[in-house]
C-alpha positions as a Markdown table, in Angstrom:
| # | Residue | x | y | z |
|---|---|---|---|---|
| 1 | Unk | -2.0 | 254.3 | 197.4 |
| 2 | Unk | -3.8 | 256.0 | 200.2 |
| 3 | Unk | -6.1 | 258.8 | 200.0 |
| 4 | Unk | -7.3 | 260.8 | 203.3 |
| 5 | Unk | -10.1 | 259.6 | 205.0 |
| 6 | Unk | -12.6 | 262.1 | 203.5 |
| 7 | Unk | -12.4 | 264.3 | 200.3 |
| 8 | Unk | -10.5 | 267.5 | 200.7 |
| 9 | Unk | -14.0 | 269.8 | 201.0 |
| 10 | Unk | -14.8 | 273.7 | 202.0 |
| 11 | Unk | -12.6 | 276.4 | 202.0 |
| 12 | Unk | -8.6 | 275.6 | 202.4 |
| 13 | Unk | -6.6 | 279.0 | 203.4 |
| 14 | Unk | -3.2 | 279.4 | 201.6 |
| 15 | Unk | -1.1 | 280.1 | 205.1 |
| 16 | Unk | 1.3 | 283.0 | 206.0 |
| 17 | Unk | 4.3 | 282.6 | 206.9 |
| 18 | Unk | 5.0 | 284.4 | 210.0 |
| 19 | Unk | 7.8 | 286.4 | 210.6 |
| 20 | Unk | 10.1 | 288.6 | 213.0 |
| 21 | Unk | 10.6 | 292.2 | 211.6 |
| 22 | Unk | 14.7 | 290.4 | 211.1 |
| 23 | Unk | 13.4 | 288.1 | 208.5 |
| 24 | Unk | 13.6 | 284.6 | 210.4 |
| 25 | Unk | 10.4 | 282.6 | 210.4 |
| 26 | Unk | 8.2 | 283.4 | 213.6 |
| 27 | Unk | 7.9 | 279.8 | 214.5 |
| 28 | Unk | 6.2 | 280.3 | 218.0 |
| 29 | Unk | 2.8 | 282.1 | 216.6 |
| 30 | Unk | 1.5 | 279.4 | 214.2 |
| 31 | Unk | 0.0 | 277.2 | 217.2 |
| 32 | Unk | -2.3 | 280.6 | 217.6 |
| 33 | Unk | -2.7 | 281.0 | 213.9 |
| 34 | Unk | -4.1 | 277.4 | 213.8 |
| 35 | Unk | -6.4 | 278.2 | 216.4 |
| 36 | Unk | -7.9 | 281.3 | 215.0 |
| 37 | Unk | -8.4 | 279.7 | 211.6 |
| 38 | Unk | -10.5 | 277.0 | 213.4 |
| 39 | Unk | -12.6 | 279.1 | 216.4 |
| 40 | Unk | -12.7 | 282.4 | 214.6 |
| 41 | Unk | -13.0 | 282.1 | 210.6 |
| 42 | Unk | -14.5 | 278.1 | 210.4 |
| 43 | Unk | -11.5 | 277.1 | 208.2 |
| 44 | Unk | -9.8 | 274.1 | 209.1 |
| 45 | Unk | -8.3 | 273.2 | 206.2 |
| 46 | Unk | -4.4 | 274.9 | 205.3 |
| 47 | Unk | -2.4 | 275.1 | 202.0 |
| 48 | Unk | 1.3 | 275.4 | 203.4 |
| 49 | Unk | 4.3 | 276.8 | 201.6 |
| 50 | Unk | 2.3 | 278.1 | 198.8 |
| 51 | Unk | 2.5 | 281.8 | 197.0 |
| 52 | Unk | 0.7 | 283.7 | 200.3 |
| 53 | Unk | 3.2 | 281.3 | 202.1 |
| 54 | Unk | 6.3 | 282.7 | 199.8 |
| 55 | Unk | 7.2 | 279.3 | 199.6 |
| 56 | Unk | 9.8 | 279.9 | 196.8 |
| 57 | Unk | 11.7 | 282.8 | 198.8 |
| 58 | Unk | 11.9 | 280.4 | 201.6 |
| 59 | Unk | 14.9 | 277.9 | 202.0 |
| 60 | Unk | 14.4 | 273.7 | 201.8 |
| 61 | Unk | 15.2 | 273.9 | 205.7 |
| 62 | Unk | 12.7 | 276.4 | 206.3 |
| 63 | Unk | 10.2 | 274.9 | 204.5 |
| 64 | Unk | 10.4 | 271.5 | 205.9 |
| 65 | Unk | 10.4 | 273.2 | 209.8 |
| 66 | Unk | 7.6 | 275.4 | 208.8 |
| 67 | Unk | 5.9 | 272.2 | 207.0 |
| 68 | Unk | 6.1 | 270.4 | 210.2 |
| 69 | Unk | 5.0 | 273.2 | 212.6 |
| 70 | Unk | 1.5 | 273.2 | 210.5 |
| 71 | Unk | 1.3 | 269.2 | 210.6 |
| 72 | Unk | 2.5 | 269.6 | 214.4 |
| 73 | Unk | 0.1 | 272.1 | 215.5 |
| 74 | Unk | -2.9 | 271.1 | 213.6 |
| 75 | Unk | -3.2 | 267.9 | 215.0 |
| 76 | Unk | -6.9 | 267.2 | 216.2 |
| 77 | Unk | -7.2 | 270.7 | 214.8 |
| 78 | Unk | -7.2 | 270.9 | 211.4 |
| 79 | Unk | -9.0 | 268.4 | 209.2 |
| 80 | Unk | -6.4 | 268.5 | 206.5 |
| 81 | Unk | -3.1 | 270.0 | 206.1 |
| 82 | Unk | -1.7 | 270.1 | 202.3 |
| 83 | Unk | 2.0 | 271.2 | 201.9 |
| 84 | Unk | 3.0 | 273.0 | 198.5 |
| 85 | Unk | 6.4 | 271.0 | 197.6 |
| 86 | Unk | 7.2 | 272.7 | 194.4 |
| 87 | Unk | 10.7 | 273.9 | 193.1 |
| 88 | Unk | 13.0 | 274.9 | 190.4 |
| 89 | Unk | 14.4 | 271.8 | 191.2 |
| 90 | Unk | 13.0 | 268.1 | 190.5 |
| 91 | Unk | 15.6 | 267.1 | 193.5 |
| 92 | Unk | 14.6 | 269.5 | 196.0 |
| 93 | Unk | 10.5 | 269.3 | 195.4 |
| 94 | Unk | 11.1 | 265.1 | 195.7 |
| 95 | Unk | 12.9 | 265.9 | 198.6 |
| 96 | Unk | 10.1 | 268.0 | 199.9 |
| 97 | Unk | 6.9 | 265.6 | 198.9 |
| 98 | Unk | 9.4 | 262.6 | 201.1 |
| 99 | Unk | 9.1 | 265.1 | 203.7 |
| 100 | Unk | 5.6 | 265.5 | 203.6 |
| 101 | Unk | 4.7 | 261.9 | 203.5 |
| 102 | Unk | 7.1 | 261.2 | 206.4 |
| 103 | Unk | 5.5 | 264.0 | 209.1 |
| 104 | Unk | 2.2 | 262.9 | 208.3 |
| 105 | Unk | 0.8 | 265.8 | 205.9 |
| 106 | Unk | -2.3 | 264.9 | 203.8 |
| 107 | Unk | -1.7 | 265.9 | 200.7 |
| 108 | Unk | 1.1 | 267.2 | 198.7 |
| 109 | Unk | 0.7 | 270.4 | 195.9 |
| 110 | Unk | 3.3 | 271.1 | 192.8 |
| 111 | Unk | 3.4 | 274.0 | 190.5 |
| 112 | Unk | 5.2 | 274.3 | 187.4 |
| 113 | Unk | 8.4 | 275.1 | 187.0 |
| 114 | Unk | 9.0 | 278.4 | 185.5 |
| 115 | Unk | 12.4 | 279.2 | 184.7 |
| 116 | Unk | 13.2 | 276.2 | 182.3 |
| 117 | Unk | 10.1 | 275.5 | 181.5 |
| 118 | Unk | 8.1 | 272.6 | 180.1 |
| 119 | Unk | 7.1 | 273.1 | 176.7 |
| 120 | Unk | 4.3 | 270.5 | 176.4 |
| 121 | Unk | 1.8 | 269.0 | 178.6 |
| 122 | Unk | 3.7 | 265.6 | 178.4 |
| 123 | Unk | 7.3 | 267.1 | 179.5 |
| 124 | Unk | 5.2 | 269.0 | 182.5 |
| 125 | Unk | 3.7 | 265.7 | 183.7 |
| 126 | Unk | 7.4 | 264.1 | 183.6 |
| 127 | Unk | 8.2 | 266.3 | 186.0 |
| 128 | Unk | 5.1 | 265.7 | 188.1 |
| 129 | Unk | 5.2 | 262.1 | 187.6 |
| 130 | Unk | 8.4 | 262.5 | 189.5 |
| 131 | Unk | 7.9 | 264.6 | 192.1 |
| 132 | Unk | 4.5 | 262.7 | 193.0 |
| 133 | Unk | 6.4 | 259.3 | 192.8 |
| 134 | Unk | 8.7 | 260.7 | 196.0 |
| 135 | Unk | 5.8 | 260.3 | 198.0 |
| 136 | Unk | 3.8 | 257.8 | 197.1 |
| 137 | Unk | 0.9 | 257.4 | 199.8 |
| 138 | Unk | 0.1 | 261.0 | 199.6 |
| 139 | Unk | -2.6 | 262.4 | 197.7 |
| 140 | Unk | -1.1 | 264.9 | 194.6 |
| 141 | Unk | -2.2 | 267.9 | 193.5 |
| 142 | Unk | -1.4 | 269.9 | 190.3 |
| 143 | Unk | -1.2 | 273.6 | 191.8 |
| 144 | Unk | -2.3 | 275.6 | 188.3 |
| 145 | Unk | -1.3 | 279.3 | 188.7 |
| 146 | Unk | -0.4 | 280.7 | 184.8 |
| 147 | Unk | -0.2 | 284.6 | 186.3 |
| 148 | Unk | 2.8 | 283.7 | 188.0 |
| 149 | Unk | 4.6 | 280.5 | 186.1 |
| 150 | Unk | 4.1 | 281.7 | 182.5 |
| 151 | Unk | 3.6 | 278.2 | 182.0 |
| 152 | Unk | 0.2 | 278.4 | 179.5 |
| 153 | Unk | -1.2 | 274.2 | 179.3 |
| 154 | Unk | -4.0 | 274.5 | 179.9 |
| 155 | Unk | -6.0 | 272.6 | 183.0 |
| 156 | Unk | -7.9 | 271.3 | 180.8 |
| 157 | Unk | -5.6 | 269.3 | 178.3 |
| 158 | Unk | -3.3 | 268.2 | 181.5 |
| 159 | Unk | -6.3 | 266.5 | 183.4 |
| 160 | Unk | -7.0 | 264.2 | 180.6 |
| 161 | Unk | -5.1 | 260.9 | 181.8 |
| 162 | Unk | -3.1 | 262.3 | 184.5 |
| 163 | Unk | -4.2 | 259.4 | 186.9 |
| 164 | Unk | -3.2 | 256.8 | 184.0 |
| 165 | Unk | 0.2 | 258.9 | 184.6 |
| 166 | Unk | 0.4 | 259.7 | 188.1 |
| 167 | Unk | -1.9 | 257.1 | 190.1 |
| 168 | Unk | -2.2 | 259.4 | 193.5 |
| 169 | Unk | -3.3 | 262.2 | 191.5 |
| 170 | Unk | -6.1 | 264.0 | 193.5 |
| 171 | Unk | -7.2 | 267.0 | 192.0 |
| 172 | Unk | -6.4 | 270.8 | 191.0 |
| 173 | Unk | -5.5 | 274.2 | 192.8 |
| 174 | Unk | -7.0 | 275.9 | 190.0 |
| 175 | Unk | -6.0 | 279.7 | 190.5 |
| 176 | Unk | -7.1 | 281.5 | 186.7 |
| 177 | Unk | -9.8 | 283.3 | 186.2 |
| 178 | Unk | -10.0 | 281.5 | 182.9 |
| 179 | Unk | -14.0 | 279.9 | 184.0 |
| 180 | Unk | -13.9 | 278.4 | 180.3 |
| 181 | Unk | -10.6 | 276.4 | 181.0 |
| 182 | Unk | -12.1 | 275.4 | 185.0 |
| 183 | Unk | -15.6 | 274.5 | 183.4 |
| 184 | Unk | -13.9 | 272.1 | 181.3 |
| 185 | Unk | -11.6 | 270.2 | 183.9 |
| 186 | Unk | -15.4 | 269.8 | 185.7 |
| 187 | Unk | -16.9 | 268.7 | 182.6 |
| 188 | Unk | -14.0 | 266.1 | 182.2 |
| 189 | Unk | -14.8 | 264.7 | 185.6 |
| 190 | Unk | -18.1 | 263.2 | 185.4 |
| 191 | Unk | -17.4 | 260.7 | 188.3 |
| 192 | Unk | -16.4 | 263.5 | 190.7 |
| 193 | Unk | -13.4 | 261.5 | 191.1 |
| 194 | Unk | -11.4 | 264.5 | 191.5 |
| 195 | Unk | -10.7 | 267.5 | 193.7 |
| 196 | Unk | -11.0 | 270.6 | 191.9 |
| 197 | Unk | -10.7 | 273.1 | 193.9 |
| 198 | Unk | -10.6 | 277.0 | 192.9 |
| 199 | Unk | -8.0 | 279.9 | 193.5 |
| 200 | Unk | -9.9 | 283.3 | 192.6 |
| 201 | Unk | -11.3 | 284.4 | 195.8 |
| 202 | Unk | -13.3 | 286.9 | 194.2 |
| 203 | Unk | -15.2 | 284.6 | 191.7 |
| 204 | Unk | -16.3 | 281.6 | 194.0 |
| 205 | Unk | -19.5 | 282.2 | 193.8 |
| 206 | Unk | -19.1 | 281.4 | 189.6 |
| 207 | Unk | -16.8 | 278.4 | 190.5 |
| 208 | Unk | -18.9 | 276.9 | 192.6 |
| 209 | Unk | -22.0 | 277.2 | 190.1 |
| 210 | Unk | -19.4 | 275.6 | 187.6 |
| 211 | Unk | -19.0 | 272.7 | 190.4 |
| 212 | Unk | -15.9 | 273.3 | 192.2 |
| 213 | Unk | -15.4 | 271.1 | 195.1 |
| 214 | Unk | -13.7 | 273.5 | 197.2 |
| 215 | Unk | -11.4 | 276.8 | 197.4 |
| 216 | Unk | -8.1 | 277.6 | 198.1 |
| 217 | Unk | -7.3 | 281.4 | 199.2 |
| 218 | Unk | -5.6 | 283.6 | 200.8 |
| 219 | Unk | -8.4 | 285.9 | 202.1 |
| 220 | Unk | -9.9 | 282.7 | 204.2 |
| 221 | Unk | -7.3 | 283.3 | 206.6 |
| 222 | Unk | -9.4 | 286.5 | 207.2 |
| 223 | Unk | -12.6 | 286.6 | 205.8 |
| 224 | Unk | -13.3 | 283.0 | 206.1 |
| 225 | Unk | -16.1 | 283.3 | 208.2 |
| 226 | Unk | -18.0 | 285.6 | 205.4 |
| 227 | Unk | -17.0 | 283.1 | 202.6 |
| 228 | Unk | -18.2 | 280.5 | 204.5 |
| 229 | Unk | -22.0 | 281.9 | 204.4 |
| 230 | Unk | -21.3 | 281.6 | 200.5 |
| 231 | Unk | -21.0 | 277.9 | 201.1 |
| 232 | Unk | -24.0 | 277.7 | 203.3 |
| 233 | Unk | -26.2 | 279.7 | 200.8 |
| 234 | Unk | -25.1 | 278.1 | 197.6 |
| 235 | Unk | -25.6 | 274.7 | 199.2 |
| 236 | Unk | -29.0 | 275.2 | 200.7 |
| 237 | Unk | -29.6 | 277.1 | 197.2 |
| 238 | Unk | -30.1 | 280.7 | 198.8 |
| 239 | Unk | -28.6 | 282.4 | 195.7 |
| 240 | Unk | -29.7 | 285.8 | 196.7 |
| 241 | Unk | -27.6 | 285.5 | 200.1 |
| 242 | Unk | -24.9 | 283.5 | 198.3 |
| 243 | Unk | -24.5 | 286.0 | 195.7 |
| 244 | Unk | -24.6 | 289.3 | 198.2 |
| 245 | Unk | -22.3 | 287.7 | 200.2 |
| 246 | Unk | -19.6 | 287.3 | 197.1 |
| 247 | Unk | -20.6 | 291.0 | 196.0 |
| 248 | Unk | -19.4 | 291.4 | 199.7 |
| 249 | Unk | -16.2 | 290.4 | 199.6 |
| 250 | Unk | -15.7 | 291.3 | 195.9 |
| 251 | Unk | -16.0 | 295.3 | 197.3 |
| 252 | Unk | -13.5 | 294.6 | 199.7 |
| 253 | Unk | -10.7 | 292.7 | 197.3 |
| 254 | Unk | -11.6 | 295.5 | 194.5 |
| 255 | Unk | -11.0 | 298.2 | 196.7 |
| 256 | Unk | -7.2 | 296.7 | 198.1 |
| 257 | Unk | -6.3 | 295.7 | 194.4 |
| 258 | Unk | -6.8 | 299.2 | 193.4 |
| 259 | Unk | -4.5 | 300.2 | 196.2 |
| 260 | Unk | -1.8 | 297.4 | 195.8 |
| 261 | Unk | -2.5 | 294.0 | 196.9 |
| 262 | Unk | -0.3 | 291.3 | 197.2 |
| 263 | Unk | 1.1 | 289.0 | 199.8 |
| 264 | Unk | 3.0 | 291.9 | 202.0 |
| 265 | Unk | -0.6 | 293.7 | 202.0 |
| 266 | Unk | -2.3 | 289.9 | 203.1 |
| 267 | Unk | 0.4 | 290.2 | 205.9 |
| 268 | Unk | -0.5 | 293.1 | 206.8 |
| 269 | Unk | -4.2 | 292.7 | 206.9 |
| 270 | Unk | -4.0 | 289.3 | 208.5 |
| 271 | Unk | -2.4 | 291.3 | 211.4 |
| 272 | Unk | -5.1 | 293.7 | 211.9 |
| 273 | Unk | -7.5 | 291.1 | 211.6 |
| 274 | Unk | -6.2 | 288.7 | 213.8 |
| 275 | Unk | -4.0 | 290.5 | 216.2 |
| 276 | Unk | -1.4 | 287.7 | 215.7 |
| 277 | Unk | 1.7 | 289.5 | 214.3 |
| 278 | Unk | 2.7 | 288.5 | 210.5 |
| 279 | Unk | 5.5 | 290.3 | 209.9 |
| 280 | Unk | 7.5 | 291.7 | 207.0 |
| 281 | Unk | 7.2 | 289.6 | 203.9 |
| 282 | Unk | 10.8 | 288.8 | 202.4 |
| 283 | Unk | 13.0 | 290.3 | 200.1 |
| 284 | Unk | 12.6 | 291.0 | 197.4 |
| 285 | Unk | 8.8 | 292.0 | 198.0 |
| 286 | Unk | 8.0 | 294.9 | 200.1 |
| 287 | Unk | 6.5 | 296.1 | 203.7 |
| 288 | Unk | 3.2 | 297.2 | 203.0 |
| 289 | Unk | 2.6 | 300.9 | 203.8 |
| 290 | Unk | 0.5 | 302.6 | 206.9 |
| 291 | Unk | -1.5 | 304.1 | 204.3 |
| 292 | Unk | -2.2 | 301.0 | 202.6 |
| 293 | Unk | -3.0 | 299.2 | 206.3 |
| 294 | Unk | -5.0 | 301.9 | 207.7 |
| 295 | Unk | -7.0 | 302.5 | 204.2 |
| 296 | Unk | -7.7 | 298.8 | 204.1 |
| 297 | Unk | -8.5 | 299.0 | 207.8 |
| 298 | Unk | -11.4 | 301.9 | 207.2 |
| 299 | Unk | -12.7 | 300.0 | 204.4 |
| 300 | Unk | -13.4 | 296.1 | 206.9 |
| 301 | Unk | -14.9 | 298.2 | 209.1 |
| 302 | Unk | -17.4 | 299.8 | 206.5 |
| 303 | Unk | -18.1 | 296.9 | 205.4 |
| 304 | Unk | -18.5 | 295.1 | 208.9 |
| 305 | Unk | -15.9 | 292.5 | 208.8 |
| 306 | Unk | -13.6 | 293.9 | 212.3 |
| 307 | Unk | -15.5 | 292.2 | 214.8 |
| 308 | Unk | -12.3 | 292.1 | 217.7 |
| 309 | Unk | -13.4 | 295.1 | 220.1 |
| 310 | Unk | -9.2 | 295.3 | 220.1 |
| 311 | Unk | -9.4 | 296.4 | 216.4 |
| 312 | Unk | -12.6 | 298.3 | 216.1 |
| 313 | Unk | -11.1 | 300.8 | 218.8 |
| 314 | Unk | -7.7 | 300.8 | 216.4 |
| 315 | Unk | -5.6 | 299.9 | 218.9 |
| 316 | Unk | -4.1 | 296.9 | 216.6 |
| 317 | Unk | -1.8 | 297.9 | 214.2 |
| 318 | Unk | -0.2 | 295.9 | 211.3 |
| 319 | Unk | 3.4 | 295.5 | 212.6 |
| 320 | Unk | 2.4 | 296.1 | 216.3 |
């Protein structure tokens, strides 16, 4: 079993998939996309093929190419690239985490199935056992995400033993905003032994008191930069500054939820942002509107997170 050199730390951004306005996968741009994350937002960790990534509407072929354009183009980049190699299908997720393991990612993510479900904690950890096994050098995480699986186990009740079960367990992708459930998986690991690393964008700031070890999220791509003060603060125990810098953020993400927020609206903003074009998200989500892009648009620059002189004239559109 090998683990990565150092502990998987810091904000990790859940990665869009690019894509032409036709639907293919916009291989060329992610090169760019690596380098933003890096020089302009501070995150150089990446959570490939995840939910932002609409890793599930994506085919096994497009996965693995898009897998191995991350692990490709972060190369003495990126400190870690993890690739999300959950499925319906115990075949295709082991064929997936032997993928991983042979392009050289550094860690490997699963989800719960969530058609045929697994009705206990020890039938889901079959299943993981498995798809873990498939690549058996890589680090595993358990990708926890109830909202969208239906699957209810608690974090909690699966963490106890898993490594007896699955030796190259690492950690959780926690993304609930059940703090009771997280709190206890913390509790649980008194030797720090594991990664536990929080989803909810919004609440790090109450993860992080809780002792999360990191984040995963899809507003890092963009607002990784702010979030990262959060880190700085709560680390040099600035509370204040931690705590106005979540109520920060928390104003933006309250104010797109209202409007409709999901991974075509993350597209979208990403787009403004950056300037690097996301694309459509696929069927069968939706383009996000003009409205909902020029809205969201009015309300980063209120709050002072456009700093491109390209976007604070408007001359970037999403889409452009």
């Amino acid at each position: 079993m090998a683990f990565p050199k150092k502990r998987l730390r810091g904000l990790v951004a859940a990665t869009i998939t690019p894509m032409t306005e036709n639907g293919e996968i916009n291989f060329p741009v992610i090169g760019q996309y690596v380098d933003y994350l890096v020089k302009e937002q501070g995150v150089k960790n990446v959570f490939v093929n995840g939910t932002t990534g609409e890793g599930l509407s994506l085919s096994v072929s497009e996965r693995r190419q898009v897998a191995e354009e991350w692990v490709t183009q972060g190369r003495n980049k990126l400190d870690q690239v993890l690739i999300h190699v959950g499925a319906l299908s115990l075949k295709e997720s082991q064929e997936l985490a032997q993928h991983a393991a042979e392009i050289g990612a550094d860690g490997i993510a699963v989800i719960a199935p969530f058609f045929f479900k697994s009705l206990n904690k020890d039938a889901l950890i079959s299943f993981l056992r498995e798809v873990a096994a498939a690549a058996p050098a890589l680090p595993f995480y358990y990708y926890h995400i109830p909202s969208l699986t239906g699957v209810k186990i608690r974090a909690e009740e699966l963490l106890v033993g898993m490594r007896d079960k699955i030796p190259t367990f690492q950690g959780l992708k926690f993304s609930d905003t059940d703090l009771l459930d997280f709190g206890q998986c913390v509790d649980q690991n008194h030797q720090r032994q594991f990664d536990l690393l929080f989803g909810v964008d919004e609440q790090l700031l109450s993860a992080l008191v809780m002792g999360a070890t990191g984040a995963v999220g899809s507003t890092y791509n963009y607002l990784g930069k702010k979030t990262n003060q959060i880190l700085e603060a709560f680390e040099q125990k600035d509370f204040t500054s931690a705590l106005n810098s979540q109520f920060c953020i928390q104003r933006f993400i309250n104010y797109v939820t209202k409007l409709g927020f999901g991974v075509s609206q993350t597209k979208a903003i990403m787009t403004l942002v950056s300037g690097i074009p996301m694309g459509p998200p696929r069927l069968p989500l939706q383009k996000a509107t003009q409205e909902f892009t020029a809205n969201a648009e009015a309300k980063l620059k209120s709050l002072n997170f456009l700093s491109s002189p390209a976007i604070k004239d408007g001359s970037l559109r999403a889409g452009s």
